[in-house]
C-alpha positions in Angstrom: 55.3 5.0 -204.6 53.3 6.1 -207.6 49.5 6.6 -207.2 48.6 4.7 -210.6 45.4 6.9 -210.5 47.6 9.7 -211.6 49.2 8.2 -215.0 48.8 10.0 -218.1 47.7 8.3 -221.1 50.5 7.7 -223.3 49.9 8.8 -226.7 52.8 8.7 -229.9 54.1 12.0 -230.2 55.5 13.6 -232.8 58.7 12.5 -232.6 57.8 8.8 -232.5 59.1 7.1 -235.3 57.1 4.4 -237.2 58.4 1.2 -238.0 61.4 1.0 -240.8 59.6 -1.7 -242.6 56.5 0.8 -243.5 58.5 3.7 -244.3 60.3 1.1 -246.6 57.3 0.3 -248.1 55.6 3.9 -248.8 59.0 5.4 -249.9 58.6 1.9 -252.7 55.1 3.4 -253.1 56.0 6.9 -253.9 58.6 6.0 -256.2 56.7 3.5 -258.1 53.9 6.7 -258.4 57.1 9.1 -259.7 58.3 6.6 -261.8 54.5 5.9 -263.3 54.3 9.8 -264.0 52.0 10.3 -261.2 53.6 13.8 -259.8 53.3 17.8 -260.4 56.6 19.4 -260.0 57.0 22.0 -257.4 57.7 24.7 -260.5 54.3 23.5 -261.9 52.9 24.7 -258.9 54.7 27.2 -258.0 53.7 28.9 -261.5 50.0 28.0 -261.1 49.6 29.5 -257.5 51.7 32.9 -258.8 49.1 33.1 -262.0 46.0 32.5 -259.6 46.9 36.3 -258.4 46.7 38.1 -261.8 44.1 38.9 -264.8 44.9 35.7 -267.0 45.5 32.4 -263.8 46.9 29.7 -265.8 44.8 25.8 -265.5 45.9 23.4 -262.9 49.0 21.5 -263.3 48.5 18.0 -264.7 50.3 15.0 -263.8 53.7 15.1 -265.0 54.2 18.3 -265.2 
């Protein structure tokens, strides 16, 4: 028999999944943000971290880019 002294506190892990329904709903979020313009492209980045390193950085990407 268990000593129930001894149980760990259950905590969600990493690998606990959330409920389908709320990933539904923030995947319909982001979407609605992409399709609304609301986004920097990873090459926008990309090109604005790479010019941070030399004499002339370029500005920060704006949405949409």
């Amino acid at each position: 028999m268990s000593d129930p002294g001894n149980e760990l506190n259950e905590e969600p892990g990493v690998f606990d999944f959330e409920e389908a329904a709320e990933l539904d709903a923030r995947d319909e979020k982001a979407m609605a943000e992409m399709d609304a313009g609301r986004f920097v492209t990873h090459e926008a980045v990309r090109r604005w971290l790479l010019s941070l390193s030399t004499d002339n950085p370029l500005p920060r990407p704006k949405c949409g880019e």
